[in-house]
Backbone atoms as SQL, in Angstrom:
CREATE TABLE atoms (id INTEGER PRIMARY KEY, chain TEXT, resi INTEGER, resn TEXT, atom TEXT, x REAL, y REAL, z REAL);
INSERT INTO atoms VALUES
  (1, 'A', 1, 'UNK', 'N', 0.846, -1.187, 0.000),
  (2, 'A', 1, 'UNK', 'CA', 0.000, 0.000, 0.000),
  (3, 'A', 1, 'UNK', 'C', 0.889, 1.248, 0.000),
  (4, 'A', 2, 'UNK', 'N', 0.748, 1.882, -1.032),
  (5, 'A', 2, 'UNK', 'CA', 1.420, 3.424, -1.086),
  (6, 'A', 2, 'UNK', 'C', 0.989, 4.078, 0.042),
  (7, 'A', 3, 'UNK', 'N', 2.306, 4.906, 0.976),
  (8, 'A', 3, 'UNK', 'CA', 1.821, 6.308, 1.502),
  (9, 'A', 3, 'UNK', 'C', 1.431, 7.338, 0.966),
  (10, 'A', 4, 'UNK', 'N', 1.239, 8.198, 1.458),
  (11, 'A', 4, 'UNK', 'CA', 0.083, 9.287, 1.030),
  (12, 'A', 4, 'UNK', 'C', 1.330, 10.012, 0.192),
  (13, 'A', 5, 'UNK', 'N', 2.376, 9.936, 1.395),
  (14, 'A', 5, 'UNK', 'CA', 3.545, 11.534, 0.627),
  (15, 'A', 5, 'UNK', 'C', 3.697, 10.560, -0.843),
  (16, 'A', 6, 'UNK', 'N', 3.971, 9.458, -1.189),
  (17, 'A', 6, 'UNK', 'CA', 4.504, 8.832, -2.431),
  (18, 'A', 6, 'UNK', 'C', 3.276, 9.134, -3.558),
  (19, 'A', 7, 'UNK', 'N', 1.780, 8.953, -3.227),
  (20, 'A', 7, 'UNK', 'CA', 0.807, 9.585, -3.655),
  (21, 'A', 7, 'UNK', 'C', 1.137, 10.667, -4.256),
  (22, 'A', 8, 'UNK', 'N', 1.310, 11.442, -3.203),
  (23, 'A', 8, 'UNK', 'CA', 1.503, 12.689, -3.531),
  (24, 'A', 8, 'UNK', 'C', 2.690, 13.055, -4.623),
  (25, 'A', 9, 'UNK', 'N', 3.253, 13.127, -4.197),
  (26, 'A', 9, 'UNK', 'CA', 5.107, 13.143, -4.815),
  (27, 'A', 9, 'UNK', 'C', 4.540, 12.613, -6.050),
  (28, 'A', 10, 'UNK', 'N', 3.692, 11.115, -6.542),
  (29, 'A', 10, 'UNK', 'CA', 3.568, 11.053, -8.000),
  (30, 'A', 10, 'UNK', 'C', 2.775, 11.890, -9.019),
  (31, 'A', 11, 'UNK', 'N', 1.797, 12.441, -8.129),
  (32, 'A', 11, 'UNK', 'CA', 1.022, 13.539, -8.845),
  (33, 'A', 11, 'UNK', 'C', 1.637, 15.120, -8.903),
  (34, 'A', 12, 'UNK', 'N', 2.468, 15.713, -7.755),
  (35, 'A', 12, 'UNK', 'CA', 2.607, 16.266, -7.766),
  (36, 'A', 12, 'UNK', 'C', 4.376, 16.721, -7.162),
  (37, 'A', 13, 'UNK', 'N', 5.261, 16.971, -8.094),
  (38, 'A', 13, 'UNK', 'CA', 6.379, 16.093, -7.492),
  (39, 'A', 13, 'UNK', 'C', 7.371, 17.594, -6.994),
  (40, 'A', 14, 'UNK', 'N', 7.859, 17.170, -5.887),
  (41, 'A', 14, 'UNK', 'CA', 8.326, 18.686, -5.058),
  (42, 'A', 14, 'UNK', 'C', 7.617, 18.835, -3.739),
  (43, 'A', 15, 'UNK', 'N', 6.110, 18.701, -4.056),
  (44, 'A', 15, 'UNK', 'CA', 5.231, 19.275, -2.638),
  (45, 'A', 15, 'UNK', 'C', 5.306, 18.601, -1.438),
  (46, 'A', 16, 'UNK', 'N', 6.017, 19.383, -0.683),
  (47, 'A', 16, 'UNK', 'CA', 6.153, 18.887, 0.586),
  (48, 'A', 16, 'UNK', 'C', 5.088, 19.154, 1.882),
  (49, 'A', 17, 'UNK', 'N', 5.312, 18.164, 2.554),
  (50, 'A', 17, 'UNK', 'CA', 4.069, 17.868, 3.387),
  (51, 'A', 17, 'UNK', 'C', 4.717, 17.155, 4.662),
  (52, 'A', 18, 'UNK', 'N', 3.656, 17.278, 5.432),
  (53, 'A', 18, 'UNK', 'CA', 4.099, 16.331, 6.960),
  (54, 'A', 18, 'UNK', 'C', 2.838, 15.845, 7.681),
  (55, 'A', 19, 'UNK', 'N', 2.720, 15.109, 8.280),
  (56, 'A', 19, 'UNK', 'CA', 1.787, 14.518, 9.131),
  (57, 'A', 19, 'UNK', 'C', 1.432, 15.585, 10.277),
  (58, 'A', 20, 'UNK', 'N', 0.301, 16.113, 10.726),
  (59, 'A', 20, 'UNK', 'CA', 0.153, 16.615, 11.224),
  (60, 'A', 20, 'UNK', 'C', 0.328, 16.698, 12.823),
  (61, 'A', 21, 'UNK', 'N', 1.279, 17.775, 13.104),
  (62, 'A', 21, 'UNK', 'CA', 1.220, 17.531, 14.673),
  (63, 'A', 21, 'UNK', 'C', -0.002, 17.638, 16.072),
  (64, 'A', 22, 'UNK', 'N', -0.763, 17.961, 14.663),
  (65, 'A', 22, 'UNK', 'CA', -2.506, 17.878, 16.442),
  (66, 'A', 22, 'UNK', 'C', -2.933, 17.362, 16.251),
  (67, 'A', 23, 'UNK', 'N', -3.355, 16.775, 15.101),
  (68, 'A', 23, 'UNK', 'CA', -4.190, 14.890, 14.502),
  (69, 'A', 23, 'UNK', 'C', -3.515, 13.754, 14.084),
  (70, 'A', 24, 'UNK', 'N', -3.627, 12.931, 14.350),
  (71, 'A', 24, 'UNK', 'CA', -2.932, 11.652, 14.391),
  (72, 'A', 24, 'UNK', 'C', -3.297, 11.489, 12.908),
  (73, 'A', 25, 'UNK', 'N', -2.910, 10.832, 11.739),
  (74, 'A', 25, 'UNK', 'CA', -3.143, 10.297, 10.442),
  (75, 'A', 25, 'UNK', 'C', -3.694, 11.227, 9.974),
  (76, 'A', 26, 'UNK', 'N', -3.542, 12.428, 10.021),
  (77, 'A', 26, 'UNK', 'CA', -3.617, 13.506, 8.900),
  (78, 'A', 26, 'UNK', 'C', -2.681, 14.294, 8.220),
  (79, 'A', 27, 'UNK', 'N', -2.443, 14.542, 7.200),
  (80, 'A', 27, 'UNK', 'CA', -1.386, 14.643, 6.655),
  (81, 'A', 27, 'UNK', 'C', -1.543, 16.455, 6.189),
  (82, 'A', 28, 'UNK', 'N', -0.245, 17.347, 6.121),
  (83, 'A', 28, 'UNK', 'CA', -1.121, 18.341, 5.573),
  (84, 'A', 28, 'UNK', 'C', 0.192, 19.099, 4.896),
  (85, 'A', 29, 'UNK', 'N', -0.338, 19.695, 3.324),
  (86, 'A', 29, 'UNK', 'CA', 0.489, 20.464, 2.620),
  (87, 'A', 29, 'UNK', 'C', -0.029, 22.138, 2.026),
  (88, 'A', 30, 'UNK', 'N', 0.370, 22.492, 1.725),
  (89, 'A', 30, 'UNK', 'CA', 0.801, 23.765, 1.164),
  (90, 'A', 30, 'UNK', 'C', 0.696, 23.631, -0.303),
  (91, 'A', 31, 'UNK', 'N', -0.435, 23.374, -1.028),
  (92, 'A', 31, 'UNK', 'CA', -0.458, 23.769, -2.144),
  (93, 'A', 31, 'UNK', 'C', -0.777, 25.186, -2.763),
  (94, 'A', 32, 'UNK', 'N', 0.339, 25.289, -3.624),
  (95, 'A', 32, 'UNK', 'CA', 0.189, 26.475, -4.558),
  (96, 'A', 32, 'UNK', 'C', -1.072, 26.759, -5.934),
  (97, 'A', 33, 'UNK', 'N', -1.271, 28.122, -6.213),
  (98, 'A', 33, 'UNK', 'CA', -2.018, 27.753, -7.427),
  (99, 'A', 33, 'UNK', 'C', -1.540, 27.043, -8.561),
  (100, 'A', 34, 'UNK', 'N', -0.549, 27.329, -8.598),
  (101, 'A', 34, 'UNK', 'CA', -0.026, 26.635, -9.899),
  (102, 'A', 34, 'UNK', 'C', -0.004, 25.249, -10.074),
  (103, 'A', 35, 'UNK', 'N', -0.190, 23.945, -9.073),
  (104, 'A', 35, 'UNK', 'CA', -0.293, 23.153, -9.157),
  (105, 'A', 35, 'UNK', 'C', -1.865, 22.363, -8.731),
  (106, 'A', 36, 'UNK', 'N', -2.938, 23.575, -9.140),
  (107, 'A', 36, 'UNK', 'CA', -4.398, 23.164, -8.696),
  (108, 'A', 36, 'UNK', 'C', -4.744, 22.205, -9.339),
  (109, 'A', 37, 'UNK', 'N', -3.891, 22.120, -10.547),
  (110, 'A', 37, 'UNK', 'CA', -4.372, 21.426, -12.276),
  (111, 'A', 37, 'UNK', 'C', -4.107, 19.889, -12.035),
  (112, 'A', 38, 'UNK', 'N', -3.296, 19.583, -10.812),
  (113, 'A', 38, 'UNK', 'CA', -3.150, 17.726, -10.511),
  (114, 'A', 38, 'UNK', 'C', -4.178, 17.647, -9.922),
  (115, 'A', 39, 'UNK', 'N', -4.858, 18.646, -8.892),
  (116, 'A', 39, 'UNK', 'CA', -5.506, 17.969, -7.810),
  (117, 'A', 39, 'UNK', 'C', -6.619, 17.282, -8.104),
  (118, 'A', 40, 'UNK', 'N', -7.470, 17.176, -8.723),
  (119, 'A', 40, 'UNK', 'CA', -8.185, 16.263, -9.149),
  (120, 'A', 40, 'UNK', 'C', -7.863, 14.839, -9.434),
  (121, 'A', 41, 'UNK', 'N', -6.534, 14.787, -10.138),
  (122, 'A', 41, 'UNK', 'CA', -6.211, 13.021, -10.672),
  (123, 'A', 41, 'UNK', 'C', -5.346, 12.693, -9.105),
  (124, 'A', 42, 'UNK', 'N', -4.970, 13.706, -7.807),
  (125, 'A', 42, 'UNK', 'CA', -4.329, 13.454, -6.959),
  (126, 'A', 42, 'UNK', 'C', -5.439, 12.928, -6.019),
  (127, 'A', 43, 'UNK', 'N', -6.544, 13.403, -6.142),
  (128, 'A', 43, 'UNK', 'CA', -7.806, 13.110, -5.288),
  (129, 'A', 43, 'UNK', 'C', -8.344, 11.696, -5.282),
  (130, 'A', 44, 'UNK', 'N', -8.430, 11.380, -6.707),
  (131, 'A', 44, 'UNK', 'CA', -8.934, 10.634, -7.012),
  (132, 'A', 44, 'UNK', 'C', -7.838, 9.318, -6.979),
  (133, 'A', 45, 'UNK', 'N', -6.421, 9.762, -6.602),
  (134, 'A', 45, 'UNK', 'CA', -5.482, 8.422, -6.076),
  (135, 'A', 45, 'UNK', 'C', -5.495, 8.184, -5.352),
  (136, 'A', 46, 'UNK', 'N', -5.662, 9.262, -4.032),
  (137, 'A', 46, 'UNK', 'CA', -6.125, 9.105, -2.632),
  (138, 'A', 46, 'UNK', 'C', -7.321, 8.559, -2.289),
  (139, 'A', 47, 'UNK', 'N', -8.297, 8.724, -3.013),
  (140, 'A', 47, 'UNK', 'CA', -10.076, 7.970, -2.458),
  (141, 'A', 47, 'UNK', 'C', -9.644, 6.471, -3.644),
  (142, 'A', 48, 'UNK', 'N', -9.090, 6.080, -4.048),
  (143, 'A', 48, 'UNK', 'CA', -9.034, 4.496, -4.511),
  (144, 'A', 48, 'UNK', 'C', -7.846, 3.936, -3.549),
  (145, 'A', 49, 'UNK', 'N', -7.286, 4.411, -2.660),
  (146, 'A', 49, 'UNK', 'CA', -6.852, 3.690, -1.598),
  (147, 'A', 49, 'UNK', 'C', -7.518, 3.294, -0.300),
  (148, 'A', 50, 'UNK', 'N', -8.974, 3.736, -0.371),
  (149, 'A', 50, 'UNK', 'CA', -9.982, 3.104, 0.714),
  (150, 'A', 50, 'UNK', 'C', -9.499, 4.025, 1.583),
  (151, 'A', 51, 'UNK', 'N', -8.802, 5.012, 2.123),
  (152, 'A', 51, 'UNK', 'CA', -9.308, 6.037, 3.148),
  (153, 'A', 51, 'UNK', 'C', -10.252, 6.803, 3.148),
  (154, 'A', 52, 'UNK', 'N', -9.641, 7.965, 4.205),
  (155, 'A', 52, 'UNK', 'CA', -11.117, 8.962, 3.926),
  (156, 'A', 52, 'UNK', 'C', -9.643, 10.059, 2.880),
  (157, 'A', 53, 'UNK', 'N', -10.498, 10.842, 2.280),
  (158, 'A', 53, 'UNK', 'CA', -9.715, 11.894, 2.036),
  (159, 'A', 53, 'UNK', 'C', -10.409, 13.366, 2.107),
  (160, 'A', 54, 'UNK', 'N', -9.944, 14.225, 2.636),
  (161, 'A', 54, 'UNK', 'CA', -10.301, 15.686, 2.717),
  (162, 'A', 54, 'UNK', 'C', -9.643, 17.040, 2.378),
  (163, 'A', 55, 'UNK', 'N', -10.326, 17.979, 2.217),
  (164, 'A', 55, 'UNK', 'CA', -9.517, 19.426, 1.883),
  (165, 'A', 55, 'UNK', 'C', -9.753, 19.913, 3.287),
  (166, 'A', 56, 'UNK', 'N', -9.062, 20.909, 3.180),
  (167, 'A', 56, 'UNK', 'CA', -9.108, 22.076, 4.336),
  (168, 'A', 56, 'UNK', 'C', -8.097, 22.866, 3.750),
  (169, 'A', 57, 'UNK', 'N', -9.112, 24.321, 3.591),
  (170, 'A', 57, 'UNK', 'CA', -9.043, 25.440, 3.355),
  (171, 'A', 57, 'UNK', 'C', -8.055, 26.262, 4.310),
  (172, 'A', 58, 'UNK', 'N', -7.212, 26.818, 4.092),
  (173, 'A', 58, 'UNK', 'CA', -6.330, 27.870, 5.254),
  (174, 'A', 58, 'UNK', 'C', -7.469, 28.822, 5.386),
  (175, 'A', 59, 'UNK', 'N', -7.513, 29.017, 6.643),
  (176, 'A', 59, 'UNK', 'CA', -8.535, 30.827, 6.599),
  (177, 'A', 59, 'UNK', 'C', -7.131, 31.594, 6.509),
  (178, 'A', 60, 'UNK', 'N', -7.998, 32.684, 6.953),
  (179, 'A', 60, 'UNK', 'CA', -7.474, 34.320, 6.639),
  (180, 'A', 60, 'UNK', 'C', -6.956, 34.626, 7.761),
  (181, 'A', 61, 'UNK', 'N', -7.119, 34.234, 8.687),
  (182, 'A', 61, 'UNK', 'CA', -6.510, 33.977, 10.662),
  (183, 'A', 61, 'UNK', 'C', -5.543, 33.029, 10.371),
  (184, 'A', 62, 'UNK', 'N', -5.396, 32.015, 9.744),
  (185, 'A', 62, 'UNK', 'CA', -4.108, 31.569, 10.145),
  (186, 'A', 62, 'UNK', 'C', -2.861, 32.145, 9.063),
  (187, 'A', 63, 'UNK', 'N', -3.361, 32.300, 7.948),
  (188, 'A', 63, 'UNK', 'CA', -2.649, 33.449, 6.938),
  (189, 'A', 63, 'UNK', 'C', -1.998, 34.394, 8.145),
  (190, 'A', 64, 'UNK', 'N', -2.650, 35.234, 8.932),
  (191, 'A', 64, 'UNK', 'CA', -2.308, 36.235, 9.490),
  (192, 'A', 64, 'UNK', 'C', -1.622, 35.833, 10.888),
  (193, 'A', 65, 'UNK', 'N', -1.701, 34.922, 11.589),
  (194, 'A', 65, 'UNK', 'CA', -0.882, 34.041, 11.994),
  (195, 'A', 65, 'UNK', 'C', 0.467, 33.863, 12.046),
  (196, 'A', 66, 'UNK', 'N', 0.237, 33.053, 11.027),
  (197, 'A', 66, 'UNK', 'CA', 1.439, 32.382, 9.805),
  (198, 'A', 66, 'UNK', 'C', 2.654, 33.935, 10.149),
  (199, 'A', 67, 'UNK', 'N', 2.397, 34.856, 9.315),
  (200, 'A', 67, 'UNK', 'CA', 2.644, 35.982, 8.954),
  (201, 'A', 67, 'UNK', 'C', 3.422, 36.553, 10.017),
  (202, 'A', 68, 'UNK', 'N', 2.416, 36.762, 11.682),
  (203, 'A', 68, 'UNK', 'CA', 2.829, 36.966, 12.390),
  (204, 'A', 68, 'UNK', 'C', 3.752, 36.530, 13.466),
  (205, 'A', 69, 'UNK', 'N', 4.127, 35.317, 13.069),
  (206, 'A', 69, 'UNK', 'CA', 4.648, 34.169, 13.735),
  (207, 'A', 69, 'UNK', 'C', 6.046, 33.986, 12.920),
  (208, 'A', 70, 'UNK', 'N', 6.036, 34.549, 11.644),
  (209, 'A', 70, 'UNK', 'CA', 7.369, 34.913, 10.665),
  (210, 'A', 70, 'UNK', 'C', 7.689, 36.184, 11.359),
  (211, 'A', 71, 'UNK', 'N', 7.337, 37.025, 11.085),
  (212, 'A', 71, 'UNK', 'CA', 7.614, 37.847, 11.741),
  (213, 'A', 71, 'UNK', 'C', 8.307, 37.756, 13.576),
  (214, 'A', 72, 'UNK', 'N', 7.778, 37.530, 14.000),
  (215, 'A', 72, 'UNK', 'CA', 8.186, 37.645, 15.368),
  (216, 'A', 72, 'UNK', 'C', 9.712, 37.120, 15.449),
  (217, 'A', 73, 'UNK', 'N', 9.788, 35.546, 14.835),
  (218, 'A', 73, 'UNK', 'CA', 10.882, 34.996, 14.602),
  (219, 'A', 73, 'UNK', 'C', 11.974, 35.576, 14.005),
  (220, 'A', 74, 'UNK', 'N', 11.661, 36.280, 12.990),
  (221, 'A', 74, 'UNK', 'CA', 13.020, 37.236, 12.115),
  (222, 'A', 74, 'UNK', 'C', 13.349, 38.204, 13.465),
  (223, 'A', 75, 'UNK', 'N', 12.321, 38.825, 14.042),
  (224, 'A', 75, 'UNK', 'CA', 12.406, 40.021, 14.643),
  (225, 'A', 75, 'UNK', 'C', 13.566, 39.509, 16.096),
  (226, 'A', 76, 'UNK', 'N', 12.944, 38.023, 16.332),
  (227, 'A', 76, 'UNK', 'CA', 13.620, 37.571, 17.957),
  (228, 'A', 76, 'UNK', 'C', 15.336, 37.240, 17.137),
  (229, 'A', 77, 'UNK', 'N', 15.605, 36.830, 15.744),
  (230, 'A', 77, 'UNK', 'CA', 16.749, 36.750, 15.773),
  (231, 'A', 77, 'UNK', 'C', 17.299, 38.132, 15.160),
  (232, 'A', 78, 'UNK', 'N', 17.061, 38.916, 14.847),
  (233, 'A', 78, 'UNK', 'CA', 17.975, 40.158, 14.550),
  (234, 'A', 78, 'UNK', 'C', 17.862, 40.680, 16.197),
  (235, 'A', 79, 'UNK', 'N', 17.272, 40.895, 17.111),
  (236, 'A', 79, 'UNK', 'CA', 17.577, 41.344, 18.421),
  (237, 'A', 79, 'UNK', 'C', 18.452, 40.287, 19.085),
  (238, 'A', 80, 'UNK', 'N', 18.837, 38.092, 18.583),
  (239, 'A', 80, 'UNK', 'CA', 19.945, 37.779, 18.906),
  (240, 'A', 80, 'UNK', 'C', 21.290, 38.253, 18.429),
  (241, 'A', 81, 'UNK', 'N', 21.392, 38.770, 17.055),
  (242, 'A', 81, 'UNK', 'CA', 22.411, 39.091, 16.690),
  (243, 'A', 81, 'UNK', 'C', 22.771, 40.287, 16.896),
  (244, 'A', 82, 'UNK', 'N', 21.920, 41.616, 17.516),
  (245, 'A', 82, 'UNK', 'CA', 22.384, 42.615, 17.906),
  (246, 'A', 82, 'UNK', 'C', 22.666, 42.316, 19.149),
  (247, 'A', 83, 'UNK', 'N', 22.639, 41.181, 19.832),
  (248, 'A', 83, 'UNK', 'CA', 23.189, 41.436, 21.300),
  (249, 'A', 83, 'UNK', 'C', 24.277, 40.746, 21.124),
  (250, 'A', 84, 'UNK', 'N', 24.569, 39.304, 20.242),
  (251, 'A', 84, 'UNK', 'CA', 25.891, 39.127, 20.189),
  (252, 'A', 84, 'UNK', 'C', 26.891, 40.390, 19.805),
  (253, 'A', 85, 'UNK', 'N', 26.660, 41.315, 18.909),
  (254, 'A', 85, 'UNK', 'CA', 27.327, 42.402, 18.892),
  (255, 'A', 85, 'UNK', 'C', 27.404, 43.240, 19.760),
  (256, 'A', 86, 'UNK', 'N', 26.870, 43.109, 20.935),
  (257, 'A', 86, 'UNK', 'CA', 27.498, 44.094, 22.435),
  (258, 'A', 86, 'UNK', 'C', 26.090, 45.038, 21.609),
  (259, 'A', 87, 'UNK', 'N', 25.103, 44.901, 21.254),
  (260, 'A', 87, 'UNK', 'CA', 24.309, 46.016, 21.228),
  (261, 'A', 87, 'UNK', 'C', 22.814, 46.107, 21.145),
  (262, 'A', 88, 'UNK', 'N', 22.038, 46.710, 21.868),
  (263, 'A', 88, 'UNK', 'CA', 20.632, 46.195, 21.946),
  (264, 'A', 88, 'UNK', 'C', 19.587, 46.941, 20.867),
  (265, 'A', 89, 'UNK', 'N', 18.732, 45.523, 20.841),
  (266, 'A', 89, 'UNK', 'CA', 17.921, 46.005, 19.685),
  (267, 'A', 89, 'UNK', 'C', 17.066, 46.845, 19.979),
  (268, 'A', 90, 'UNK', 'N', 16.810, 48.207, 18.909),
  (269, 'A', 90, 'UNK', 'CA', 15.288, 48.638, 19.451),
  (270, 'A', 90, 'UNK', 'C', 14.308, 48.164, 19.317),
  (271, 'A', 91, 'UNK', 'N', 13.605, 48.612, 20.869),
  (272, 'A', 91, 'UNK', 'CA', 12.584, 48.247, 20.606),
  (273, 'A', 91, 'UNK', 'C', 12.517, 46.774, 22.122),
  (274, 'A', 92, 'UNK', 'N', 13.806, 46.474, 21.918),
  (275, 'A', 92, 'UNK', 'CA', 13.696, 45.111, 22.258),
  (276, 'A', 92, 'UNK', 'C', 13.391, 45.306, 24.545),
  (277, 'A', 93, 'UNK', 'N', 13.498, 46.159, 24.943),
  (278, 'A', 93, 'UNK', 'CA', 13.771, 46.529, 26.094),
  (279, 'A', 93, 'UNK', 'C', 12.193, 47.415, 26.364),
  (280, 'A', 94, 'UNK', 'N', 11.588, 47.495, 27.180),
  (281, 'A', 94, 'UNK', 'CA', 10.209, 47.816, 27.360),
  (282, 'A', 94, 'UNK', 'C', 10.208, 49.076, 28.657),
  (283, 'A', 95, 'UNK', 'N', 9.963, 49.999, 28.443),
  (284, 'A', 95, 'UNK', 'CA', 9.809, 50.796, 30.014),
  (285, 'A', 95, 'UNK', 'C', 8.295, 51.186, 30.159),
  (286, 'A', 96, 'UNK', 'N', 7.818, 50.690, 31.081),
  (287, 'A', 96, 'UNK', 'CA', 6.418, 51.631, 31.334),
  (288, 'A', 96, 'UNK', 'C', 5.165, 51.209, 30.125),
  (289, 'A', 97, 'UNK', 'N', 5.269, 49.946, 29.353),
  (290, 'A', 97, 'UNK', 'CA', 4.497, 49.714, 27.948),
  (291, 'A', 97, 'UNK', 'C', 4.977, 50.018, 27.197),
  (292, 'A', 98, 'UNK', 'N', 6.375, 51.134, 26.774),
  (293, 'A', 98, 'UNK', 'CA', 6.699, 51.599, 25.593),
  (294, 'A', 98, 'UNK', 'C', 7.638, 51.012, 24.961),
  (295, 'A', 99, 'UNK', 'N', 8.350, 50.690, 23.885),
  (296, 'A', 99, 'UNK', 'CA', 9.775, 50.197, 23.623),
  (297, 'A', 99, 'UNK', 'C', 10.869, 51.682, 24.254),
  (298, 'A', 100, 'UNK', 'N', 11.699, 51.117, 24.590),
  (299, 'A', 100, 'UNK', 'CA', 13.255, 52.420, 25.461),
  (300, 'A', 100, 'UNK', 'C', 13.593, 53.234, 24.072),
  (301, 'A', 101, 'UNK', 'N', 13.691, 52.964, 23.213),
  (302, 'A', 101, 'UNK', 'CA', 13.357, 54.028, 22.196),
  (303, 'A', 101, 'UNK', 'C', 12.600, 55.143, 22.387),
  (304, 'A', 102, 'UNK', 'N', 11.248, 54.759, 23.009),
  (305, 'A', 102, 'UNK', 'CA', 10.310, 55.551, 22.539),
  (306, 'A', 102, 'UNK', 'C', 9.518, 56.345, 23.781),
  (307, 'A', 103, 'UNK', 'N', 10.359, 55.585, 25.120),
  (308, 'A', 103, 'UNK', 'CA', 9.963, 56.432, 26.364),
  (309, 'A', 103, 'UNK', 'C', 10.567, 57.332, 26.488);
């Protein structure tokens, strides 16, 4: 019995994916538009292997999320690398609610 990623990978070859870390046997990828044009013959390899198969839509909250969660991360390592340089990031130091910049 084929796994899902080999499924996948034959219809659509590059797209990477992982098993999901909050549901057990769900698998989940990141498709682009440009590759909408398999999903149909990819669907239809997945429901002749006797599972279930499903979509799920990203909302617009986890888009913004996503986004913000990139963000934070770039932001927490340019304030590591300004402190390895003996120098603090703005912003990064808080007085009173404000960033020390801006009190």
């Amino acid at each position: 019995k084929q796994t899902v990623d080999n499924i996948v990978q034959t219809h659509m070859p590059g797209l990477s994916g992982a098993e999901s870390s909050t549901e057990k046997g769900v698998w989940e990828y990141s498709l682009s538009l440009d590759k909408t044009g398999a999903l149909p013959a990819l669907l239809s390899a997945l429901e002749a292997t006797g599972g279930e198969v499903g979509l799920q839509l990203t909302t617009l909250e986890q888009v913004f999320i996503k986004i913000a969660d990139s963000d934070n991360e770039a932001e927490a390592d340019t304030d590591e690398d300004q402190h390895h340089d003996g120098q603090q990031g703005v912003g990064s130091v808080w007085e009173d609610g404000l960033p020390a910049a801006l009190a």
